[in-house]
C-alpha positions as CSV (number, residue, x, y, z in Angstrom):
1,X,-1.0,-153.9,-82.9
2,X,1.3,-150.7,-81.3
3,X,4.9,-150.2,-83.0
4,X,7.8,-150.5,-81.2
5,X,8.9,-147.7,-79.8
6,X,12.3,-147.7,-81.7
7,X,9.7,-147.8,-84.4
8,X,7.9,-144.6,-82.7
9,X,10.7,-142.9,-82.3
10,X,12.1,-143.7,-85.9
11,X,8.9,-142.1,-87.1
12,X,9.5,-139.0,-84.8
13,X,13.0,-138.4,-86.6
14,X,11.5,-138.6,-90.2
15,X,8.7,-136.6,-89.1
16,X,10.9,-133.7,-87.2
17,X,13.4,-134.0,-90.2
18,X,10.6,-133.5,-93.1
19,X,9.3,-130.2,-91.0
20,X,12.6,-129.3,-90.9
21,X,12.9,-129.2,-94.8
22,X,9.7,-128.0,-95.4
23,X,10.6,-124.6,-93.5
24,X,14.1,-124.6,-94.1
25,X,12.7,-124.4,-98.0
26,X,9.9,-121.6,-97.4
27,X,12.5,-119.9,-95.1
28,X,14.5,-119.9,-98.5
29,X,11.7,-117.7,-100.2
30,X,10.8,-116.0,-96.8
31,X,13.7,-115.3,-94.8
32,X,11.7,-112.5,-92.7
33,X,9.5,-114.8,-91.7
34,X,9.5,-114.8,-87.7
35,X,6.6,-117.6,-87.2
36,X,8.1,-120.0,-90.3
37,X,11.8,-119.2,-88.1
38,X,10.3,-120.0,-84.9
39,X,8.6,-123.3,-86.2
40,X,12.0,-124.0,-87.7
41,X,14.1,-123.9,-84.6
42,X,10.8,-126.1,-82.9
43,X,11.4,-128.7,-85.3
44,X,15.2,-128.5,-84.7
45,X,14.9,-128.7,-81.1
46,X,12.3,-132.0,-81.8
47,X,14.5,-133.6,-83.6
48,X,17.2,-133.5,-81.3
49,X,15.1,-134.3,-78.3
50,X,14.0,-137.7,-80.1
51,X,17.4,-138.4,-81.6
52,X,18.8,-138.6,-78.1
53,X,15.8,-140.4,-76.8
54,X,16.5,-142.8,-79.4
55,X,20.1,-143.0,-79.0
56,X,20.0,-143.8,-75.7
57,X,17.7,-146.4,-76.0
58,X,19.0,-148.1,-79.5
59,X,22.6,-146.5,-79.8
60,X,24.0,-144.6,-82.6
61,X,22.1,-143.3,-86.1
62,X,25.0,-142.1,-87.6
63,X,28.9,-143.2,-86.8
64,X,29.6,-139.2,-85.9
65,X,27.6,-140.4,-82.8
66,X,29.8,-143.7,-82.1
67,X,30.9,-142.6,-78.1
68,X,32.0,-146.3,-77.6
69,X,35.1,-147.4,-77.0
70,X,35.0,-149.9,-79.8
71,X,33.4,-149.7,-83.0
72,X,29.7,-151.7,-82.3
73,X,28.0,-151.5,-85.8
74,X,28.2,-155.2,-86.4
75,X,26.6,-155.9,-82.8
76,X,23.3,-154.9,-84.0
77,X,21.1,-156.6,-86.2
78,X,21.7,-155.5,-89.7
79,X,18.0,-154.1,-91.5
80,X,17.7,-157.1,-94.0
81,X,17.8,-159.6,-90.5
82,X,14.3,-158.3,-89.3
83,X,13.9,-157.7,-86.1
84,X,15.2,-160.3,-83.2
């Protein structure tokens, strides 16, 4: 059985977001690093490539990314509902 792709994409956001920490945490102990920089602004760049993806398939993650003209929270289902 495939995932969903909101569940795809979900994945893709924790997995960007844990590279992110990894190398923002070795960048901490390395800050000359150019390759650990590089794969630092990769991961970044990931992230927000799949974040939009998923925002403009889903809507909104977070409510700094609400661009409706009414507040639509309550129109989805809430994560203890399951899936429709």
């Amino acid at each position: 059985m495939r995932p969903a792709p909101k569940a795809v994409l979900l994945k893709a956001l924790n997995e960007y977001s844990f590279a992110m920490d990894e190398a923002a945490l070795f960048l901490d102990t390395h800050p000359d690093n150019q390759e650990a920089l590089s794969y630092f602004k990769n991961a970044v760049n990931m992230r927000k490539a799949a974040m939009n993806a998923y925002e403009q398939q889903y809507g909104p993650l977070f409510s700094e990314n609400v661009t409706a003209d009414r507040w639509n929270w309550v129109t989805e289902t809430w994560p203890w509902e399951g899936e429709e």
